[in-house]
Every structure is written in C-alpha cells, then in structure tokens.
C-alpha positions as CSV (number, residue, x, y, z in Angstrom):
1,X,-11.9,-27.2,25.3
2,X,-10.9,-29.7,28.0
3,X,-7.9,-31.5,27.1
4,X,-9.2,-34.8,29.0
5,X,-6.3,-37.1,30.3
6,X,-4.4,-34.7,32.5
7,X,-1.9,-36.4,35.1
8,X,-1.9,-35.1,38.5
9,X,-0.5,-31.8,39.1
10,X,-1.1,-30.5,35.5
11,X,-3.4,-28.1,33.9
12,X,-6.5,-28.5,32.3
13,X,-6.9,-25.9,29.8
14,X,-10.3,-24.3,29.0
15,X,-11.2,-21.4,27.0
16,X,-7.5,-19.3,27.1
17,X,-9.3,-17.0,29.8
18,X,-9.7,-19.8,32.4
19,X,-7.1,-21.9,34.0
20,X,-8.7,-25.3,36.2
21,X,-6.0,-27.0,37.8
22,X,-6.8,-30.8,39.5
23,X,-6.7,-29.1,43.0
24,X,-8.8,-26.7,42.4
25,X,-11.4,-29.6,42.2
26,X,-13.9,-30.7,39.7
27,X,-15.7,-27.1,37.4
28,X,-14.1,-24.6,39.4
29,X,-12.5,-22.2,37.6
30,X,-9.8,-19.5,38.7
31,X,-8.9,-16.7,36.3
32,X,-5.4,-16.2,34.6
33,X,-3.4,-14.3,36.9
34,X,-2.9,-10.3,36.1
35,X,0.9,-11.1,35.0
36,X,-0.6,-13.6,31.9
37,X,-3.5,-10.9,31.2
38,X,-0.4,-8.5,31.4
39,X,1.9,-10.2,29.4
40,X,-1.0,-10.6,26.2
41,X,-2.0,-6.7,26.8
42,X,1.1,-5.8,26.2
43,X,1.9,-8.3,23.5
44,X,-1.1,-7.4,21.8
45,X,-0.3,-3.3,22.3
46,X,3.1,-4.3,20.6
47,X,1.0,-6.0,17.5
48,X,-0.8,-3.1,17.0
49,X,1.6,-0.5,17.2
50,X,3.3,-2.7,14.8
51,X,0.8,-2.4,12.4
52,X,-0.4,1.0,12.8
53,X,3.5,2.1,11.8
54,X,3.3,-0.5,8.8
55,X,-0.2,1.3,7.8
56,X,0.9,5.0,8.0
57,X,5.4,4.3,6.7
58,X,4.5,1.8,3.6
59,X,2.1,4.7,1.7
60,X,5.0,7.4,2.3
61,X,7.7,4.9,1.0
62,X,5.6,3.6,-2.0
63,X,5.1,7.5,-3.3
64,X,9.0,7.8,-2.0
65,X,10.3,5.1,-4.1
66,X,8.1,5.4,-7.0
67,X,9.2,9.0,-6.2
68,X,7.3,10.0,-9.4
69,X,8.2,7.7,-12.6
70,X,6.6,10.6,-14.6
71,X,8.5,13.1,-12.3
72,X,11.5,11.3,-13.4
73,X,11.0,11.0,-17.1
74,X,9.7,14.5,-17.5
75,X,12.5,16.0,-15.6
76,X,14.9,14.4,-17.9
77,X,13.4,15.7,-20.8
78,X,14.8,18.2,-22.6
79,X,11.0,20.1,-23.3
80,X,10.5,23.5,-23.1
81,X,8.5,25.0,-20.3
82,X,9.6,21.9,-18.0
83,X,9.5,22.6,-14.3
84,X,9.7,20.9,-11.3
85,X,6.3,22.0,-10.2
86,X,4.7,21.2,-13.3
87,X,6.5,17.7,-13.6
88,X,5.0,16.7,-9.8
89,X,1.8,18.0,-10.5
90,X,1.7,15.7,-13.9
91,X,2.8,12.7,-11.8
92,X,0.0,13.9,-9.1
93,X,-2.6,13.6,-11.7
94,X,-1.0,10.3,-13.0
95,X,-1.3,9.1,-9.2
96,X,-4.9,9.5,-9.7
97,X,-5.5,8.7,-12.8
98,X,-3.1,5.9,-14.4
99,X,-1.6,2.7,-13.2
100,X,1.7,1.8,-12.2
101,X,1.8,0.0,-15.4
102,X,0.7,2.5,-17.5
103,X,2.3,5.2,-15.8
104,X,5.6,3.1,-16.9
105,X,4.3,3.3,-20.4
106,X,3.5,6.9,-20.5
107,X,6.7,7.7,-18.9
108,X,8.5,6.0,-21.3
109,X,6.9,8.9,-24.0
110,X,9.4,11.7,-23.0
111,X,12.1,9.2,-23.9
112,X,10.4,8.0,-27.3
113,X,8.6,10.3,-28.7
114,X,7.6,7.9,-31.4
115,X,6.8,4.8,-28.9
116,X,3.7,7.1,-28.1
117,X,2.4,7.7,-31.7
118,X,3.4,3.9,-32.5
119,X,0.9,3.2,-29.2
120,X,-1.6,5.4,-30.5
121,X,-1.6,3.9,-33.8
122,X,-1.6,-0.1,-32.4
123,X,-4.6,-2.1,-33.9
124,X,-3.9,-3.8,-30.4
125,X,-7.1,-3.9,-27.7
126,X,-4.9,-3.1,-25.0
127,X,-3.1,-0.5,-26.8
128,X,-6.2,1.2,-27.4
129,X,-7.4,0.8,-24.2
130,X,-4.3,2.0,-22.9
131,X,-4.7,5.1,-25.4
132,X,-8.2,5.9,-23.9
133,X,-7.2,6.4,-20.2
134,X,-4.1,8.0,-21.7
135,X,-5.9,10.4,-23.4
136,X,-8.3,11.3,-20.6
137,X,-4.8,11.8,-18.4
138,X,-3.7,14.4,-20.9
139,X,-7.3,16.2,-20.4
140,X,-7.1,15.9,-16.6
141,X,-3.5,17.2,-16.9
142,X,-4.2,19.8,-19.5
143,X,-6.7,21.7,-17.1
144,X,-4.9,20.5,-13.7
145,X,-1.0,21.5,-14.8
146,X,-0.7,24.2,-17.5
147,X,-0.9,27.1,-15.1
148,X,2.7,25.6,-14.2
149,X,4.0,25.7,-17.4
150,X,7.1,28.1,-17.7
C-alpha cells in the first residue's frame, strides 16, 4: 500500500513491516527498526495478557455473583433437611442443567410454594416447556443431592 504523493523527506508506507523513505531511493526497502518491532511486541504481550485475565476472572465472578440463586433461595427456606452442602450441590446441578432464567423461576419455588404447582398446571407452551427441563432437574438432583440431605 503505497501512499503515492509523498513530499520530500517523508515516508512512504508499505505493508506495516516495511518502511521506504525517498532517500533510500526508488523499491528499496529497510525494515522497522528493533524499537518499533519492540514497541508492538510488547503492545501486543500487553493485549493478550489482557485477555487471558478477562478469560480466566469473568467465569469466577459470574458463578461469584450469581453466587447460587438456588443456593440463595434454598438457604432461606425454612425446609427440613436443608444444608449448605446440599443447597450448593442443587445449584451445581442447576449450573448444568437450567438456565439463568429458569433457574430464576425455580428459585423463586422455595418462596411460593404455589407459584410452582400454578407453573405445573399452566396450559402455557412455555410453562410446560419450562415444567419438562424442570422436572428432569429434579431427577438429576434427586440422584446427585439426597445423600446430602440432613
């Protein structure tokens, strides 16, 4: 990419890698000094640092400050045989198994009892799909969880 109409004394800039400047005369090319090649090494070092931090801190905060919405709701309850164990291991299978938005809805069960049964009931289609993968969960949690149950 030759930026044509140069004045004297200024650069001519070819692919990033090469620099031809009017002295040098007409197609000969001198490489980027080591302080530019440097200077985008370490640039580009910073970049991916950057990224590789964002990659392995966003999964830890995102399980941090969801910190369990079925942790929460089932250590609020007032159910017999409720344990912290068993409360993170029914939010581990939820992790797996449910949505964020339908671990909101599931969560909100241990608060209304009746929500769940009203759910269950719904002639809605996304009730009853809902009702599906929440049933499933319960399996799942059922043969994952009640070894934890006090």
């Amino acid at each position: 990419m030759n930026f044509h109409g140069a004045n004297q004394g200024e650069l001519n800039i070819y692919p990033f890698w090469h620099i031809v400047s009017p002295e040098s005369g007409h197609g000969h090319h001198e490489y980027m000094g080591h302080g530019i090649l440097n200077g985008l090494r370490q640039t580009m070092k910073t970049v991916l640092k950057t990224a590789l931090i964002a990659a392995v801190i966003t999964p830890v905060f995102v399980n941090t400050a969801d910190a369990g919405r079925l942790t929460s709701a089932c250590m609020q309850s007032d159910r017999k045989g409720v344990s912290r164990s068993l409360c993170r291991c029914i939010q581990s299978v939820a992790d797996q198994n449910l949505s964020r938005r339908d671990q909101k809805l599931a969560a909100s069960f241990f608060k209304d009892p009746h929500k769940a049964q009203q759910i269950r009931q719904s002639d809605n289609s996304s009730h009853e799909d809902f009702w599906k993968r929440y049933r499933e969960f319960g399996g799942v949690v059922a043969a994952s969880c009640s070894h934890l149950k006090k």
